[in-house]
C-alpha positions as CSV (number, residue, x, y, z in Angstrom):
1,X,-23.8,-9.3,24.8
2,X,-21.6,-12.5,26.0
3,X,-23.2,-14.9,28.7
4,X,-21.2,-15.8,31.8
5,X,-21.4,-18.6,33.8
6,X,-20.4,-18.5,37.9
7,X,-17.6,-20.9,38.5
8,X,-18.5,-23.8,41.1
9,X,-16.3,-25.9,42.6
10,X,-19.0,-28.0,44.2
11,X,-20.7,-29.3,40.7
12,X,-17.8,-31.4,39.3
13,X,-17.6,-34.2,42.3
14,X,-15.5,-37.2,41.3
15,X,-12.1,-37.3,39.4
16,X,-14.4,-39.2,36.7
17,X,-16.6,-36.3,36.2
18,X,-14.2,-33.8,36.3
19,X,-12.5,-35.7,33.0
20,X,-16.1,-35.9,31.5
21,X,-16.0,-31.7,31.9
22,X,-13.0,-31.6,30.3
23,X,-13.4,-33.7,27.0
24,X,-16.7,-31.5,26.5
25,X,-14.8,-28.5,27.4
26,X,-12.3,-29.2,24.8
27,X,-15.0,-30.5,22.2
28,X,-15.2,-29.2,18.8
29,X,-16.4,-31.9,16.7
30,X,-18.0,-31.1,13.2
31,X,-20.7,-33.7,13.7
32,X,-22.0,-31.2,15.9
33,X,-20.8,-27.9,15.3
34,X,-21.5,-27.9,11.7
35,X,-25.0,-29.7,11.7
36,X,-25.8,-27.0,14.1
37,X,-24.8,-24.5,11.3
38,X,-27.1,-25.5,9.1
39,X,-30.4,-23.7,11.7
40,X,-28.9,-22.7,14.4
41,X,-30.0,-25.7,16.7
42,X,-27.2,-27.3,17.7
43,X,-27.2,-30.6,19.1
44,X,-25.3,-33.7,20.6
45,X,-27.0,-37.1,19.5
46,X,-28.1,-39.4,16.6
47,X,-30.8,-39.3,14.4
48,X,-33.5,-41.2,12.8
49,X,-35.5,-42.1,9.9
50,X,-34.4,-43.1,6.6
51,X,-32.4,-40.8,4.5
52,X,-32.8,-39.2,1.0
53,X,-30.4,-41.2,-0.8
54,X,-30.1,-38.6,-3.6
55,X,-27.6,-36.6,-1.5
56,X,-25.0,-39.1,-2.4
57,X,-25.6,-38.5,-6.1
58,X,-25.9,-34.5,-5.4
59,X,-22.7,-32.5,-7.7
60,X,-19.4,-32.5,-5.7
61,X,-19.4,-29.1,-4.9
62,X,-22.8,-29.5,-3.3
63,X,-22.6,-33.0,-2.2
64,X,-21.2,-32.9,1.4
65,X,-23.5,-29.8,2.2
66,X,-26.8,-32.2,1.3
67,X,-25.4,-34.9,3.5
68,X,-24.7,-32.3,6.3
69,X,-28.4,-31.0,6.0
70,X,-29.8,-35.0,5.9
71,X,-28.1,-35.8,8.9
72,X,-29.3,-32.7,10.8
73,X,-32.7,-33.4,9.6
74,X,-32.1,-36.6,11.0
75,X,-31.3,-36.0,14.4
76,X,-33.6,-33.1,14.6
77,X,-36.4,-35.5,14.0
78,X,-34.9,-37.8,17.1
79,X,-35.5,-34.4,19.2
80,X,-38.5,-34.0,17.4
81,X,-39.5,-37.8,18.8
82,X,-38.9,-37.0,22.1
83,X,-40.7,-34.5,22.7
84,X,-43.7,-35.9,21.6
85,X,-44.0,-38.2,24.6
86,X,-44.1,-35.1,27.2
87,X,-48.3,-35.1,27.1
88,X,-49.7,-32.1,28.1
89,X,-47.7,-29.1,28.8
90,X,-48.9,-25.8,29.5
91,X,-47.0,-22.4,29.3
92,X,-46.8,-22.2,33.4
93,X,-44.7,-25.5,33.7
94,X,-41.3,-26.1,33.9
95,X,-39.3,-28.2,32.1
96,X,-36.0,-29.6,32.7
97,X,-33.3,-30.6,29.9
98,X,-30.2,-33.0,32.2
99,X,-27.4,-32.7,30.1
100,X,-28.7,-30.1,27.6
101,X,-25.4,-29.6,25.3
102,X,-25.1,-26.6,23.1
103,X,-29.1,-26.0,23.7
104,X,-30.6,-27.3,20.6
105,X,-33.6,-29.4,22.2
106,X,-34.3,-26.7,24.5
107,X,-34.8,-24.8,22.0
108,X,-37.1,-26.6,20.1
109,X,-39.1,-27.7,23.4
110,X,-39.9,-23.8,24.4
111,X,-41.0,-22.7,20.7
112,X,-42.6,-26.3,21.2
113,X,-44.5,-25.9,24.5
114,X,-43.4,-21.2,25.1
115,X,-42.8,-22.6,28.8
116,X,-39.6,-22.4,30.7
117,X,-37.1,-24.5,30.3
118,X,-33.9,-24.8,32.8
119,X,-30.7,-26.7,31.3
120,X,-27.8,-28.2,33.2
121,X,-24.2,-29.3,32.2
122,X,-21.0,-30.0,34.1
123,X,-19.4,-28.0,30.6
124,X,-19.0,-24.5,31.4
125,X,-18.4,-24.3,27.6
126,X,-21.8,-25.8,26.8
127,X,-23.8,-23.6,29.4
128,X,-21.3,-20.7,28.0
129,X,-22.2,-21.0,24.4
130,X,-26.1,-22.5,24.9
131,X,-26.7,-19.3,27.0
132,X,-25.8,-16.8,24.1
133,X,-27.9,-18.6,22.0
134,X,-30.6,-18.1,24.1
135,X,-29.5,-14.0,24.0
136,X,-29.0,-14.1,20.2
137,X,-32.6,-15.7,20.2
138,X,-34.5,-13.5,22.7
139,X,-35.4,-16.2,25.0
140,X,-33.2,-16.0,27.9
141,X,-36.0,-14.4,29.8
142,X,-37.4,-18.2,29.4
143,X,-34.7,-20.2,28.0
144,X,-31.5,-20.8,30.8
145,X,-28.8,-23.0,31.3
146,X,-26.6,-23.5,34.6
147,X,-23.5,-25.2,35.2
148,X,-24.8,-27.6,37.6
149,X,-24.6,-31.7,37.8
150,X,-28.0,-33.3,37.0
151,X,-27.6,-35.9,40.0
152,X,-27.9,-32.7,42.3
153,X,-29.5,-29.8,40.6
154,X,-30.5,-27.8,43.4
155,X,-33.7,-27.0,41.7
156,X,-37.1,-27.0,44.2
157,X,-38.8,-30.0,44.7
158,X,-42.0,-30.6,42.9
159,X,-41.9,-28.1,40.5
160,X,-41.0,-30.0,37.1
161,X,-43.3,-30.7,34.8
162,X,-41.0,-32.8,32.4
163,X,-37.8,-33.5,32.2
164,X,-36.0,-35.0,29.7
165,X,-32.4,-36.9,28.5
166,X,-31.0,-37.4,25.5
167,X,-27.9,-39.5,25.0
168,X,-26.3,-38.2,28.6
169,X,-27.3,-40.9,31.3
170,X,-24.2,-42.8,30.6
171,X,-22.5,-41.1,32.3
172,X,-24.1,-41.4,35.7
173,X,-25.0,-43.8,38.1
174,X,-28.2,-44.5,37.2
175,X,-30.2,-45.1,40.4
176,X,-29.0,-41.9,42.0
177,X,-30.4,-39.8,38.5
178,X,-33.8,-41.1,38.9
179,X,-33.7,-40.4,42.7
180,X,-33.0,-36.8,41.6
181,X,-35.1,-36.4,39.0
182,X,-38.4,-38.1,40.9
183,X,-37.1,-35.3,44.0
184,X,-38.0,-32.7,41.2
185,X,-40.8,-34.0,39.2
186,X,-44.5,-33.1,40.5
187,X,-47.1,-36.1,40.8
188,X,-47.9,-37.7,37.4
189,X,-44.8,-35.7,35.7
190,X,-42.8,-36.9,32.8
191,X,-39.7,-38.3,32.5
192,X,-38.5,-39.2,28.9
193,X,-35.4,-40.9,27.9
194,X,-33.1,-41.9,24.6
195,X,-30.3,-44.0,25.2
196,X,-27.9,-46.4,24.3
197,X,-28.0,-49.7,26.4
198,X,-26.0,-52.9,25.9
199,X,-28.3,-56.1,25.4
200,X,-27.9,-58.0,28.9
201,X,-29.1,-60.9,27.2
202,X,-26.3,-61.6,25.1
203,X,-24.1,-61.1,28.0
204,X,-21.8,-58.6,29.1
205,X,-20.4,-55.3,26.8
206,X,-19.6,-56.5,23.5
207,X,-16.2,-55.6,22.1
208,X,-18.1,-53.1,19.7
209,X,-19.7,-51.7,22.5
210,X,-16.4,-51.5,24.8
211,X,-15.0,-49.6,21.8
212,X,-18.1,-46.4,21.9
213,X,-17.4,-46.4,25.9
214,X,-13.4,-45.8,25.0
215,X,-14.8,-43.0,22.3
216,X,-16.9,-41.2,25.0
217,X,-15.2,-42.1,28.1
218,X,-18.8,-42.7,29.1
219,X,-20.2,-46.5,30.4
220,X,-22.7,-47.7,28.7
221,X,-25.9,-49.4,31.1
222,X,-27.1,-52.6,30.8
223,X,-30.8,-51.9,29.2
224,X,-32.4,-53.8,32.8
225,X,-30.5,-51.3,35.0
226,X,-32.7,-48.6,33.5
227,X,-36.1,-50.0,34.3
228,X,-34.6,-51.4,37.9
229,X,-33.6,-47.9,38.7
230,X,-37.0,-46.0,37.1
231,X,-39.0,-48.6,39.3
232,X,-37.0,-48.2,42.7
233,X,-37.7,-44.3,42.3
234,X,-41.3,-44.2,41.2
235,X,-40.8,-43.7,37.9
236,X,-43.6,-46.1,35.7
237,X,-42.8,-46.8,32.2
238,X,-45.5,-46.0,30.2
239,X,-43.8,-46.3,26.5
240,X,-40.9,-47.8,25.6
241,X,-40.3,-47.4,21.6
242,X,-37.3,-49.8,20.1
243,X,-34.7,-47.2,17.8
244,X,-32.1,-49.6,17.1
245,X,-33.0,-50.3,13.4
246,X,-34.5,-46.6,12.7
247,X,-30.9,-44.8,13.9
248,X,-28.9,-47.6,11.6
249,X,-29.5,-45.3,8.8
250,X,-27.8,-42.2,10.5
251,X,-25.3,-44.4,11.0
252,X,-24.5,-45.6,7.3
253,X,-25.2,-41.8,6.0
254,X,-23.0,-40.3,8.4
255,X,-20.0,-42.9,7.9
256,X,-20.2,-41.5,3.9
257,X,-19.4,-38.0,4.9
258,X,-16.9,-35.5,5.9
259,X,-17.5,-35.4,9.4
260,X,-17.1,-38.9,10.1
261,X,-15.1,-39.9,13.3
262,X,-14.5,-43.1,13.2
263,X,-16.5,-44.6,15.7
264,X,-19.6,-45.1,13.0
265,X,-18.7,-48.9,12.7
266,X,-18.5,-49.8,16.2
267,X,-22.0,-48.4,16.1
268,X,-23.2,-50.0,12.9
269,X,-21.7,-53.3,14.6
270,X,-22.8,-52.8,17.7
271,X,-26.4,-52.5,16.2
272,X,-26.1,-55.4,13.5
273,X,-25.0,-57.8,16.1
274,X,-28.0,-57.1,18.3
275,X,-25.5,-56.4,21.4
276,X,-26.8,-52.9,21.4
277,X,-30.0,-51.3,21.6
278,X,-31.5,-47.7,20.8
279,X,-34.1,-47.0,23.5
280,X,-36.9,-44.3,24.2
281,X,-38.7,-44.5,27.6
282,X,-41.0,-42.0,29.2
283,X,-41.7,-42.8,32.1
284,X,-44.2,-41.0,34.6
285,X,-44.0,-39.8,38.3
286,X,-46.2,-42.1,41.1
């Protein structure tokens, strides 16, 4: 059985986004197609946690296969991270997963939480290929994704118990995300983030950073624009938890194997010079 997903034209609304669509559209990077392959969750961001370094000194015909699995158990711990800060979540909630990818932390938050979980993406190949997983797993009864923009989901108001983002608010404007997502979050929900954020207190983008914005075609927020727009929607921090030195190891592990892009020492830099940070926030609903 082959998911479809209902074109529409009124999801993609700026020439901007409509780009964004298309480089995921077109995306087939190894990073994340075959760290996917190695369980079947499939993501689309870093990990943490130090790494076995005995995967470097596995045989050669072996040795990039124990790096693929390290990194994946990498960033499946980062997933694993976030959803941790949800609190309490009981099999009648919803949850909501803004930018969810290929599916994997969906996934892992319904066998997590067996609640239903709603994912959106402006990728009709994302929503596409996260939907047949969903088939192939016999959760789409629970498990759905929808080709809609997170800053205007459509979804009813109140009804969201948690949702989550994970390496996607770049992309946005900020402000008008965290009016959306307080619209659907019910009193006291959750809303937990991981991000990238430049360090406004060495200035402005640093050419490292400038370089992973070129990468992504994303732009990377100052880290104060994120709790100035949380706090002008009723969002209250309630944890913030510094990543920057537990993803540098993802980093260095990742820049020693075969799906390497390039864009691993702008990150390593970025990080190093302190002109970057690696942020979770949860943040809940006044």
């Amino acid at each position: 059985m082959t998911a479809t997903v209902s074109p529409n034209t009124t999801v993609l609304r700026t020439a901007y986004q409509q780009s964004v669509a298309n480089y995921w559209n077109a995306e087939q990077d190894p990073v994340n197609i075959r760290l996917g392959d190695v369980d079947g969750f499939y993501h689309h961001h870093y990990g943490i946690g130090a790494y076995d370094p005995s995967v470097l000194d596995g045989p050669p015909e072996s040795r990039d296969n124990l790096i693929i699995a390290e990194l994946h158990r990498l960033e499946h711990a980062q997933a694993n991270l976030l959803l941790d800060h949800f609190g309490e979540v009981d099999r009648t909630d919803r949850l909501l997963d803004a930018g969810s990818g290929r599916g994997g932390t969906s996934f892992m938050a319904n066998q997590r939480f067996h609640c239903q979980v709603d994912g959106v993406s402006i990728s009709e190949k994302q929503v596409r290929f996260a939907n047949e997983q969903a088939i192939e797993r016999g959760v789409s009864d629970q498990v759905r994704f929808h080709l809609k923009n997170m800053l205007d989901t459509g979804f009813e108001t109140g009804a969201t118990r948690a949702i989550w983002t994970n390496e996607t608010t770049m992309y946005v404007d900020l402000h008008e995300l965290f009016a959306e997502f307080s619209r659907l979050l019910h009193f006291g929900g959750r809303y937990v983030c991981i991000t990238g954020c430049y360090n406004d207190v060495t200035g402005g983008r640093s050419k490292a950073v400038s370089r992973i914005d070129e990468h992504y075609i994303c732009n990377i927020h100052p880290r104060s624009e994120y709790f100035k727009a949380l706090s002008a929607n009723g969002l209250v921090p309630i944890s913030v938890v510094d990543l920057t030195q537990a993803t540098i190891p993802y980093w260095e592990l990742r820049a020693k194997s075969s799906v390497a892009t390039g864009i691993e020492d702008p990150f390593l830099t970025a990080y190093r010079e302190g002109s970057f940070h690696y942020l979770l926030i949860a943040a809940d609903k006044i």
